[in-house]
C-alpha positions as CSV (number, residue, x, y, z in Angstrom):
1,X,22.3,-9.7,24.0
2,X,20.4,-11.2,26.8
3,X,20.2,-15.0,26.8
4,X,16.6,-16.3,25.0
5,X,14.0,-17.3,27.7
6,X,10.5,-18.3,27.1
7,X,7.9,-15.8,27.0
8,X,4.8,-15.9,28.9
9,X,2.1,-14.7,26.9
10,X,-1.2,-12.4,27.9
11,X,-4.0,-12.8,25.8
12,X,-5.7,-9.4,24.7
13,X,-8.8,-9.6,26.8
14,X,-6.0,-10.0,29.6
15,X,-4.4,-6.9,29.4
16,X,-6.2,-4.4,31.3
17,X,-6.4,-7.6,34.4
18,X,-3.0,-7.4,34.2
19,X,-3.1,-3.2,34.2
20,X,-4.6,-3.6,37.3
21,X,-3.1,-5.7,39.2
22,X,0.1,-4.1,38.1
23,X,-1.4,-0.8,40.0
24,X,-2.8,-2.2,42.8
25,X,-1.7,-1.7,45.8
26,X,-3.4,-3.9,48.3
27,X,-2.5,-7.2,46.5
28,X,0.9,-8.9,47.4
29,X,4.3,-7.2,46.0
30,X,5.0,-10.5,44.3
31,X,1.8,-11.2,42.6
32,X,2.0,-7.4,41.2
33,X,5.8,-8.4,40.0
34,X,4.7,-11.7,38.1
35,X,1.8,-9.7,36.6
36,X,4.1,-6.7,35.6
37,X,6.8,-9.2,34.0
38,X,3.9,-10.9,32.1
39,X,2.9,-7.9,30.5
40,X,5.7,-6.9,29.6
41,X,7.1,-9.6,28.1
42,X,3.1,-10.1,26.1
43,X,4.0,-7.0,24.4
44,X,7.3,-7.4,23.3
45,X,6.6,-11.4,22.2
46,X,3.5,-10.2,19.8
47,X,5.7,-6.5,19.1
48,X,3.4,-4.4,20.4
49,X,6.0,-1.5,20.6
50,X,3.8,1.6,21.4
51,X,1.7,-0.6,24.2
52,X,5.2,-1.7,25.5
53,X,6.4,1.7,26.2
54,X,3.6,3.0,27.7
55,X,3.5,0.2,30.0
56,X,7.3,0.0,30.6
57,X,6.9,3.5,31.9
58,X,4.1,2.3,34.2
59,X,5.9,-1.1,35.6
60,X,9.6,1.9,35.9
61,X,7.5,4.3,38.3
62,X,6.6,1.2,41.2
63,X,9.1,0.1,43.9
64,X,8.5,-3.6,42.6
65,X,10.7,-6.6,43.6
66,X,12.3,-9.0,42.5
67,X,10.6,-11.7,41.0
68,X,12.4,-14.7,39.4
69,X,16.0,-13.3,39.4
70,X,14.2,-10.2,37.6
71,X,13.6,-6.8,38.5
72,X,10.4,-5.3,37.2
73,X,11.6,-1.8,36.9
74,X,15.0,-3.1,35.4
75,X,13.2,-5.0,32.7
76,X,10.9,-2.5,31.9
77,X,13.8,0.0,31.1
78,X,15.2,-2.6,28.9
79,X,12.4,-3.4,26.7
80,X,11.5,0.3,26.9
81,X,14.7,0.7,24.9
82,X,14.1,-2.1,22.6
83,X,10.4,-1.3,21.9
84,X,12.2,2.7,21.1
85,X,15.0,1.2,18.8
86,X,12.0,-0.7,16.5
87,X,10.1,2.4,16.6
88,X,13.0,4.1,15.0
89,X,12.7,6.7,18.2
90,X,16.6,6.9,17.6
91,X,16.9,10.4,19.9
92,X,15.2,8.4,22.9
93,X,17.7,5.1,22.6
94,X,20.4,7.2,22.6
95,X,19.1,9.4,25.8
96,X,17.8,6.7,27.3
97,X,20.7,4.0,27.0
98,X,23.2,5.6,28.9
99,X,20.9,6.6,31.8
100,X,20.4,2.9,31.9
101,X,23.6,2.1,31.7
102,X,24.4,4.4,34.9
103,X,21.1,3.8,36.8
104,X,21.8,-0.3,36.4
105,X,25.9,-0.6,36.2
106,X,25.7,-3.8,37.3
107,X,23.0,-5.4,35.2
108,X,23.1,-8.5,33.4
109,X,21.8,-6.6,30.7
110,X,24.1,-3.9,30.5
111,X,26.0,-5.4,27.6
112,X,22.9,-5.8,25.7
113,X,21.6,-1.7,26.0
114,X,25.4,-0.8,25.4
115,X,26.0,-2.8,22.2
116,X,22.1,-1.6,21.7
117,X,23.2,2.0,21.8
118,X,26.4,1.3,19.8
119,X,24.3,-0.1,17.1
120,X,21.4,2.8,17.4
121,X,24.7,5.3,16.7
122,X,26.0,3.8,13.5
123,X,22.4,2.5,11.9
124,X,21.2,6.3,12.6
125,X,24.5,7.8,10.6
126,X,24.3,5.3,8.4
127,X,20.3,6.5,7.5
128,X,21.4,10.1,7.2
129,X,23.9,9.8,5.0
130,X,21.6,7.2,3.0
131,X,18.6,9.9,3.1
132,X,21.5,12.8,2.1
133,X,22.4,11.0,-0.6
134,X,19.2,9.9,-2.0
135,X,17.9,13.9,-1.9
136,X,21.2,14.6,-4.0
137,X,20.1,12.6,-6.8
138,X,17.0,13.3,-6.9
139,X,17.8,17.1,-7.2
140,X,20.2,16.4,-9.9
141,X,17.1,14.7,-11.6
142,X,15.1,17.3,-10.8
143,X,16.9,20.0,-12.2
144,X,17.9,17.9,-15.3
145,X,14.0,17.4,-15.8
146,X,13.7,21.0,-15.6
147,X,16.1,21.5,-18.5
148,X,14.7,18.8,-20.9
149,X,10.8,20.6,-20.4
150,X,12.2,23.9,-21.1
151,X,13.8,22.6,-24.1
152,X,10.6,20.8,-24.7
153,X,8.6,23.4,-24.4
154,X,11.0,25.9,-26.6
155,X,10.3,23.5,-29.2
156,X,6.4,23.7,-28.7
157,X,7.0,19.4,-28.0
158,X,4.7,17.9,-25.4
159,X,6.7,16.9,-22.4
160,X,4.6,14.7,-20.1
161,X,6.8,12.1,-20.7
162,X,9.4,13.4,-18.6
163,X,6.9,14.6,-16.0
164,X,6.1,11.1,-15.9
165,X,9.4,9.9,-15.4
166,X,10.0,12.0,-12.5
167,X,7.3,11.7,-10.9
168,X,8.1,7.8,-10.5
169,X,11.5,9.1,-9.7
170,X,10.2,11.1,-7.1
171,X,8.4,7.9,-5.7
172,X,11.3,5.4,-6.8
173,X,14.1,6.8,-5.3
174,X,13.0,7.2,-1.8
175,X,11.1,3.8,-1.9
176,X,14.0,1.5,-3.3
177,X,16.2,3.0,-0.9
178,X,13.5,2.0,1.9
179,X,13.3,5.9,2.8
180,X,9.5,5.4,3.2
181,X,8.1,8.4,5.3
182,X,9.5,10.3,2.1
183,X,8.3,7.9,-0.5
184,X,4.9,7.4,0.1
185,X,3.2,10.7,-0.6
186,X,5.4,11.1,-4.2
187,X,4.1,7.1,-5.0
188,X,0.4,8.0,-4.3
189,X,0.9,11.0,-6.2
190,X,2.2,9.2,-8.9
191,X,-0.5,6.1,-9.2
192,X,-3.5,9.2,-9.0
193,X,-1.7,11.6,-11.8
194,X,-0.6,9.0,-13.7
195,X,-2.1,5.6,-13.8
196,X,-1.2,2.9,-15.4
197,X,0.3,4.6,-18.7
198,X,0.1,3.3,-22.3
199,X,3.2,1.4,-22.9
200,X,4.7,-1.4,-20.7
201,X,7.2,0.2,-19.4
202,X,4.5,2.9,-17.5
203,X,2.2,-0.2,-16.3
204,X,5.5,-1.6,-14.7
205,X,6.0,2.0,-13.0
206,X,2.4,2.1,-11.9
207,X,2.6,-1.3,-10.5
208,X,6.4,-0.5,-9.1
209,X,4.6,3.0,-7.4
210,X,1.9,0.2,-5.7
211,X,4.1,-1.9,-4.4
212,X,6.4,0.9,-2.9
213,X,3.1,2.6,-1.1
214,X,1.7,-0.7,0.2
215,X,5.6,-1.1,1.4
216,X,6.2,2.0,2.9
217,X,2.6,1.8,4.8
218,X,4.1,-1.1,6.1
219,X,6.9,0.4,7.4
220,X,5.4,3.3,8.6
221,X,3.1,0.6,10.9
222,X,-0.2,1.6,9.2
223,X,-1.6,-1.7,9.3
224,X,-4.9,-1.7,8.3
225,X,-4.1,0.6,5.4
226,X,-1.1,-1.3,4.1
227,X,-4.1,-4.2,4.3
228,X,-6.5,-2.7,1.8
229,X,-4.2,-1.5,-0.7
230,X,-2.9,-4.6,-1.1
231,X,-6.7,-6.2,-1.9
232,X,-7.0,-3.1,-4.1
233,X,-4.0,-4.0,-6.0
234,X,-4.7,-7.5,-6.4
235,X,-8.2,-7.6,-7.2
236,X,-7.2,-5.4,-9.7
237,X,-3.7,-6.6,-11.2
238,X,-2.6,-10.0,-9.9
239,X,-0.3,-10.2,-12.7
240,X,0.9,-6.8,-11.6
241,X,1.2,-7.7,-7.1
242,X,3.3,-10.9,-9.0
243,X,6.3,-8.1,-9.9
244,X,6.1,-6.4,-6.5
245,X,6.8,-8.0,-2.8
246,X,3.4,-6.8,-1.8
247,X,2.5,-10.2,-0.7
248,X,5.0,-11.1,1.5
249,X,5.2,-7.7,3.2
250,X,1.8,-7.7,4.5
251,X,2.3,-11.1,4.7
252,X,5.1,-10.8,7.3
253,X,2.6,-8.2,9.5
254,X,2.8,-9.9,13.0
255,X,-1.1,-11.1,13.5
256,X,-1.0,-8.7,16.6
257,X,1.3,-6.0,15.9
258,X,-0.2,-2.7,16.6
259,X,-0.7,0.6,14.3
């Protein structure tokens, strides 16, 4: 990776000031390069991924020079790519890295977007075979749920018990393996259907299913939401937040990440 430097910081009100200088074309090359670099590097310091791309395509499309051994353009591509690999936009890294690599050969940074596209390749495989294997299971489960209600039901025996426990299965699996586009509909499913049970073992599953939506919200960058539920849950169990790591996932939201 690219050696650490300090990173100059834009406050929010200073953003669209910086926008415009960025565009304008009447001001000094130089004063449009510091202003471009500034922005730039605001985003990425307070991860402000979406805001980064869209403004890394801006600073790419200007002839800009140099300013301070960097080149706006140059720099732009290369937090474009790291703003793309945290937003899990694993198609574009691996489009984008190579054109990179062959539009700036020479670049300091080249070692940085290669071993970034090296890493994007293996963390990518490594997902789907993850996700494969998750969906496995949980179709074995499923189909050996379907045999215990039938056999239930042959019987004339209630079987919401094993509804139940699929249902958190259906939310578990995908959530403890941190597959959390595909977990959070099942968990939400699961704390409306289902509740908080009778027994202890069911209250530990409802407050498991919490955890894993507030979690995967998280993950999935919806902020605000992610926010709320976690009041919800505890106001309403703080014995039950204790057994989850609700609190120090929103906790660990960036003050001025973006949704």
């Amino acid at each position: 990776m690219a050696p650490a430097r300090p990173l100059p910081t834009a406050p929010p009100v200073q953003v669209e000031r910086l926008r415009a200088v960025i565009e304008d074309a009447r001001l000094p090359p130089a004063e449009r390069s510091a202003a471009a670099l500034v922005l730039l590097d605001a985003h990425s310091s307070r991860e402000r991924w979406r805001s980064l791309v869209r403004d890394a395509d801006l600073v790419s499309r200007l002839d800009l020079p140099r300013h301070e051994g960097r080149l706006p353009a140059e720099q732009a591509a290369w937090l474009r790519l790291s703003a793309l690999r945290n937003l899990n936009q694993w198609d574009a890294v691996l489009g984008d890295g190579p054109a990179f690599l062959r539009t700036y050969p020479d670049s300091a940074l080249a070692p940085a977007v290669d071993s970034l596209v090296r890493s994007t390749v293996i963390s990518r495989a490594s997902v789907e075979q993850g996700r494969r294997e998750m969906q496995a299971e949980l179709r074995k489960e499923e189909e050996e749920a379907a045999r215990e209600i039938a056999r239930l039901e042959g019987l004339g025996q209630p079987t919401e018990d094993v509804r139940r426990s699929l249902d958190f299965r259906r939310c578990d699996l995908p959530g403890t393996g941190r597959f959390y586009p595909e977990a959070l509909a099942p968990c939400r499913a699961f704390i409306a259907n289902w509740g908080a049970g009778n027994t202890s073992q069911e209250l530990n599953e409802y407050r498991d299913a919490r955890g894993l939506e507030i979690a995967s919200l998280v993950a999935l960058r919806r902020y605000t939401e992610a926010r709320e539920r976690f009041a919800a849950f505890l106001a309403s169990d703080p014995e039950g937040e204790q057994r989850t790591r609700s609190r120090a996932i929103v906790m660990g939201i960036p003050a001025e990440a973006e949704e």
